[in-house]
N, C-alpha and C positions, 0 to 999 in steps of 0.2 A: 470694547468688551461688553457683553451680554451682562445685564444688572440681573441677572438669575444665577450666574457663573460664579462656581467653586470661587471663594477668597484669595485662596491658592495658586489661581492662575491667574492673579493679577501681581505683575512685578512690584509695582507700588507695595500692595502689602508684605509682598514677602522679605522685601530691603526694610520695610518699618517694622514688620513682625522682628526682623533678625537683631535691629540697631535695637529696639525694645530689649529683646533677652537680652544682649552686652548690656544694657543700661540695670536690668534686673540680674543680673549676674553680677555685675560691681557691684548694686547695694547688698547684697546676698552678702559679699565679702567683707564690705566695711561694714555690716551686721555680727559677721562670726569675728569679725578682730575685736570689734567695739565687745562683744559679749565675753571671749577670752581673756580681754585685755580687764574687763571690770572685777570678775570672775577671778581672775587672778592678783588682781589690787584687794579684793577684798581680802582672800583666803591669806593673803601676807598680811593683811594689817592685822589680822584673826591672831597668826601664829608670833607676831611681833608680840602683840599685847597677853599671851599666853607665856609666851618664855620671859618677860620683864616679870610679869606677874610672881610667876614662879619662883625667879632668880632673888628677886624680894623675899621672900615667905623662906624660902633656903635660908636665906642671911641671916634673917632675923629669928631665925631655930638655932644657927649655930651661934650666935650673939646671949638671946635670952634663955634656949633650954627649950625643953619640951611643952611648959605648962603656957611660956610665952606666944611660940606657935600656935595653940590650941586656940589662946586668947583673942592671936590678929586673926585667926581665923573666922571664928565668931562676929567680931568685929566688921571682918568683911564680907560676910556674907547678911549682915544685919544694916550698913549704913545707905543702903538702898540703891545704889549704882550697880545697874547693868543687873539687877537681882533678877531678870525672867530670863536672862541668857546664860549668866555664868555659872561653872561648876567649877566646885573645890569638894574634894575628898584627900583627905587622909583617913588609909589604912593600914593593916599591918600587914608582917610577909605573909600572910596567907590571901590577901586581898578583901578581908573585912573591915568594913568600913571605923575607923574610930569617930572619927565626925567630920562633917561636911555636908552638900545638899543632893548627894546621888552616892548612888552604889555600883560596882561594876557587875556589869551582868554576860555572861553568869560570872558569881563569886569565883574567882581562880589571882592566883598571886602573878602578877606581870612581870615579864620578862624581860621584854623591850620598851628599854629608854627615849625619852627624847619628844618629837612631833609624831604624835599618830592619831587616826581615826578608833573610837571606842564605844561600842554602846554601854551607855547607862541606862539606871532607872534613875528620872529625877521629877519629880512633883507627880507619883502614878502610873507615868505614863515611861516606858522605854524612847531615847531618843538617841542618836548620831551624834559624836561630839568628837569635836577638835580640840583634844587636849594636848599639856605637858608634860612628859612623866618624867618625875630623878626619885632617885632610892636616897633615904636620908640615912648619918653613920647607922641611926637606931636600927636600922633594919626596916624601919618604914617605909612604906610610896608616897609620893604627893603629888596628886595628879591635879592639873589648872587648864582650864580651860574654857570652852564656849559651847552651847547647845546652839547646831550648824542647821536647827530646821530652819529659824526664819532666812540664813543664809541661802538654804535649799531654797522658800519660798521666792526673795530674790531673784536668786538663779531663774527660776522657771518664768518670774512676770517679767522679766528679761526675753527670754524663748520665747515664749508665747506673742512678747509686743514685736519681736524682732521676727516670726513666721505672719503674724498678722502684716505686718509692715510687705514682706516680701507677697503675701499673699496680694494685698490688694496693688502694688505694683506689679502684677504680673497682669490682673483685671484692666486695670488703666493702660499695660502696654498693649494688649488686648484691642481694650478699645480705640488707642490710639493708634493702630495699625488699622484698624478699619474704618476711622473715622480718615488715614491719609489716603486710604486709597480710594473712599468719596469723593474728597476734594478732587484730588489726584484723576479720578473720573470723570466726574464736571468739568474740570478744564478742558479733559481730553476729547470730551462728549461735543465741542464747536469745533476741533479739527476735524475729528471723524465728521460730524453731519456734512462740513463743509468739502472736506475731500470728497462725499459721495456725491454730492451732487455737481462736483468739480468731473468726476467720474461720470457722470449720467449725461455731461455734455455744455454745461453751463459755466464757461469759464467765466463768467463776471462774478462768480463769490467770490469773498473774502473773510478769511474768519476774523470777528469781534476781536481787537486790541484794546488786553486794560489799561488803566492808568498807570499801573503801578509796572518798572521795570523790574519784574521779576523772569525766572528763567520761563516761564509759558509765554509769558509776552514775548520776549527778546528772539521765542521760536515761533511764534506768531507771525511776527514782523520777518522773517528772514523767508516762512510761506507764503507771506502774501508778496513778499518781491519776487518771488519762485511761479507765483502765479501771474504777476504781472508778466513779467519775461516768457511763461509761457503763454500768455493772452498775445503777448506783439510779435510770436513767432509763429502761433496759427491765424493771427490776421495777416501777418506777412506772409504765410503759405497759402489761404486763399486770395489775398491778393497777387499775388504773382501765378496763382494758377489762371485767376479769371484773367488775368491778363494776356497772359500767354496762348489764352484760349482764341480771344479777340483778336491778337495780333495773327495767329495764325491763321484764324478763319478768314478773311480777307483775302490771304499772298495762298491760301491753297485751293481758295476758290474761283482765283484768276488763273493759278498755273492747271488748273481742272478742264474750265471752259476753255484758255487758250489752247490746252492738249487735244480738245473735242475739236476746236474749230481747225485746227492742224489736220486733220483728216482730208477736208477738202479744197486745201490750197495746193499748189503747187509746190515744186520740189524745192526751190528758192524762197516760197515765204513760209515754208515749214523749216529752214534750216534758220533762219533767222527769229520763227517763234520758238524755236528750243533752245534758242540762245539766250533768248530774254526770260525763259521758264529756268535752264541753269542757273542764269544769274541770279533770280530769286531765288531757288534754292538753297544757294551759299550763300546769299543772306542770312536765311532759317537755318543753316548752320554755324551763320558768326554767331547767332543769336544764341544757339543749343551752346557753342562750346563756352558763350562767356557765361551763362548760367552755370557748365558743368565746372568750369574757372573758379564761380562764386563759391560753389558748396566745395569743391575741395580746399577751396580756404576757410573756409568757415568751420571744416569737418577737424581741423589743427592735425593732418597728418606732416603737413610740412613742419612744423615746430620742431619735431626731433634734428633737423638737419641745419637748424641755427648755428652763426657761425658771428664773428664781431663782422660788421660791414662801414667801411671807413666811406662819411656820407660827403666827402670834397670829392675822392675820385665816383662816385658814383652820380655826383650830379653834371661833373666836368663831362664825361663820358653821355649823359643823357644828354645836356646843351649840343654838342658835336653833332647829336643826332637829330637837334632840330633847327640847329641854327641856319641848315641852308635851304630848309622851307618857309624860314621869316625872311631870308636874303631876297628871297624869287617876290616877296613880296613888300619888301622895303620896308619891312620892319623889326624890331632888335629883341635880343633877348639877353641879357643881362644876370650875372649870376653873381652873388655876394656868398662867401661860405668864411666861416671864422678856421681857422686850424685846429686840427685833431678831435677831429665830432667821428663818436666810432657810438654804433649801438649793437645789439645784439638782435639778428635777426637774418630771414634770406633778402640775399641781395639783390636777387632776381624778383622777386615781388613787390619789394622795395619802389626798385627801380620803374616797373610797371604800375605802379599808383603814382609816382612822380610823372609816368609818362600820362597817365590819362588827364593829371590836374592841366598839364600844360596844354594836351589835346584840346583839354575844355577852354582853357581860356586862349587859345591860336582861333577857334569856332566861337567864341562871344567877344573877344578882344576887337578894340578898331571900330566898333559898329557904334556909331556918332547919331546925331540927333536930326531932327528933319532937315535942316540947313547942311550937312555934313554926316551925310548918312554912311560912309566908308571913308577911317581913317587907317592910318598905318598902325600895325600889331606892335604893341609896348611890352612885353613882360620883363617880370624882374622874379628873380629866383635868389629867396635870401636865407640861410643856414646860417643857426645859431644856437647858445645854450639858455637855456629856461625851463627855469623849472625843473633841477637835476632829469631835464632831457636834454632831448637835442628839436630845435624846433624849425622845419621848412616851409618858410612863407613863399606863394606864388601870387602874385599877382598882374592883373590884365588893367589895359585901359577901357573897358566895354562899358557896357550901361547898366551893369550889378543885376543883382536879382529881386524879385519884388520881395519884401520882409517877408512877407506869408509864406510864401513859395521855397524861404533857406530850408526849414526844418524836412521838404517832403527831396531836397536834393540826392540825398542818398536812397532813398527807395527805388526798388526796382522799377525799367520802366517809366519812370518819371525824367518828362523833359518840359523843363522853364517855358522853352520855345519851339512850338512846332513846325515853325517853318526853317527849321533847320533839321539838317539830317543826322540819325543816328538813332541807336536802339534802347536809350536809359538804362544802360547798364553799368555805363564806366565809373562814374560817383560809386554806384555801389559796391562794384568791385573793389575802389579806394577805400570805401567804408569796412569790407569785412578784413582786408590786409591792416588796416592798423588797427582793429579791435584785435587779430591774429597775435601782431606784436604789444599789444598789451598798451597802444597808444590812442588818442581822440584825435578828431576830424570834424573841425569848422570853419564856416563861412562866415565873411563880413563885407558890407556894402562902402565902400571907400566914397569921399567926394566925387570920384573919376573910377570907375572900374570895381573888380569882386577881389577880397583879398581871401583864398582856402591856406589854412593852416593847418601843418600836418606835425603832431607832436607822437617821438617817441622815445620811452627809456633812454638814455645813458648809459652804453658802458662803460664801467669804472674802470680806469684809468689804473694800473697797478704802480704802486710808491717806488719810484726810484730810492735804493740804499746808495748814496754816497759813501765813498770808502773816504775814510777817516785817516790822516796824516800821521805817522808814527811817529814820534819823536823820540829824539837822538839820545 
């Protein structure tokens, strides 16, 4: 995002603008409960101490008389409590005052009993008062109560601290929306640079990982394995391009010149040069098709057509198909499988990565040391469980492979050994079928021979319910 760009169109702010206002919308609310709720404790403790008041000065008229009344009155208005808030008026039925510290304004004789609001005049000034009123037998009022300005005042430094409150919560949510979608930007400001120049052609960035495992990092870390994996898929696509390049140019610059030179031989050693020009040809076509083999594995269209594949008859059935080409050669192969190894996958590709492990080690198997340079082909074919998989060890009696050399076994094109024939495809193809099934593919250098182990998921096994014996 453009650091010139509207507030607005950045999602950071507008999710921390929104959580802000609910967060300023709650205190709003526990603002107008808090101010109702005070608001109305007071006005009750107001009307509480008005009708006690009252019901007092009542009693004590009908107890002592008229002149007794007159006396607590005085009294109470003289012993100094609550003397700048409280008002007592006794008047007669016409609403003139006999004595007390306010007058009803205007003079008119009341009607209604009980809690009401009243203006008075009292010290000068007209004020708001929450008084009591009862009519005594005399025919008199006697009205008791509070002058409601400081309550008013109150009230309002209440409003006022509870709009200032809201006020400056609404500033701070404010700036707390645009102070997260800073942050929020900074962070985001090492992905962007780093995707553009990831863009512009330079797969070696990597965006900066903090210390700290928060969620930018934890997406940090998940682009830059996104970048790695895309870094070993465009080395592996020009390696296998320039590969492909080289191998080609060779077999099509022989089948070029032998084509030229076929001009002027005769009719017998031109049927026998297009013999030898065909048969390179289907070479460069085993070649194309195990590539186009590779990528439609790799591309997981077969995945939808998984099915469980039970890995005893499927290696029985491969042994059968190689055992009478170790026969011609005096040597064994050997098959160890446990019972009920089922996984989930095709069986047919399966079976073709099993074929190529044993291809490989029938062509490095047997080959002995200077004294014993050709012995008889050993292999052992052993299925078993590990590791909630199921795991196919092959193993050869050959001369292993140099340590440095396991890790490049799988890449296209790559052969240990050059003076052995074949196109370094087959590992790989083994490689992209159990990456397909969701399983790993490695090699180990044995005392005697290379042991490839080939691990894949486990089908589970679904729980037999035993039926349970009734009793009688």
């Amino acid at each position: 995002m453009s650091p010139h760009a509207k507030p607005w169109s950045s999602t950071a702010f507008r999710l921390a603008l929104q959580f802000a206002g609910l967060m300023v919308l709650t205190m709003g609310i526990v603002l107008a409960v808090f101010y109702v709720q005070t608001v109305g404790v007071l006005r009750v403790r107001v009307d509480k101490q008005a009708e006690a008041h009252l019901k007092r000065l009542v009693d004590h008229a009908e107890k002592h008389g008229q002149e007794a009344l007159e006396a607590e009155i005085r009294q109470t208005l003289q012993d100094g409590v609550n003397t700048d808030t409280e008002i007592i008026i006794l008047m007669d039925g016409h609403g003139v005052p006999i004595i007390g510290n306010a007058s009803v304004v205007p003079l008119r004789r009341l009607t209604t009993m009980g809690m009401r609001e009243l203006k008075v005049r009292r010290a000068g000034r007209i004020v708001s008062g929450r008084v009591s009123v009862a009519e005594l037998p005399s025919g008199q009022f006697l009205a008791v109560g509070t002058d409601m300005q400081q309550q008013r005042d109150m009230e309002d430094l209440v409003g006022r601290a509870s709009l200032l409150a809201a006020v400056i919560a609404f500033v701070m949510a404010i700036g707390g929306a645009l102070t997260f979608r800073r942050v929020v930007d900074e962070r985001a400001a090492a992905i962007r640079s780093t995707m553009a120049r990831v863009a512009a052609g330079d797969l070696s960035q990597r965006i900066p990982v903090a210390g700290r495992d928060d969620e930018f990092t934890l997406l940090n870390r998940d682009i830059n394995s996104m970048l790695d994996r895309l870094e070993q898929l465009m080395e592996g696509i020009r390696h296998v391009s320039n590969t492909i390049a080289h191998n080609l140019r060779t077999p099509l610059t022989r089948i070029t010149l032998q084509l030229r030179n076929a001009r002027q031989l005769n009719s017998e050693e031109q049927s026998a040069t297009l013999a030898r020009v065909s048969g390179e040809v289907e070479e460069l076509g085993i070649v194309f098709d195990k590539l186009l083999q590779i990528a439609e594995v790799e591309s997981g269209t077969t995945r939808a057509s998984f099915a469980p594949v039970d890995i005893n008859a499927l290696l029985v059935d491969v042994a059968e198909f190689y055992e009478p080409l170790l026969d011609d050669g005096e040597g064994t192969l050997n098959v160890n499988v446990q019972p009920e190894l089922t996984v989930l996958g095709d069986g047919n590709l399966i079976a073709s990565a099993v074929a190529n492990l044993l291809d490989n080690a029938i062509k490095y198997g047997g080959s002995g040391d200077a004294e014993n340079p050709v012995l008889p082909v050993h292999i052992i074919v052993t299925a078993q469980r590990a590791a909630s998989g199921v795991e196919i060890l092959v193993q050869d009696n050959g001369p292993g492979v140099d340590p440095q050399a396991i890790e490049k076994m799988t890449t296209r094109f790559f052969r240990a050994r050059k003076d052995r024939s074949g196109y370094g495809l087959g590992l790989a193809s083994v490689h992209a079928i159990v990456q397909l099934h969701g399983g790993r593919l490695d090699f180990t250098n044995l005392p005697r021979g290379l042991q490839a182990r080939l691990w894949l998921p486990e089908l589970p096994q679904p729980i037999a319910l035993s039926a349970q014996p009734s009793s009688a």
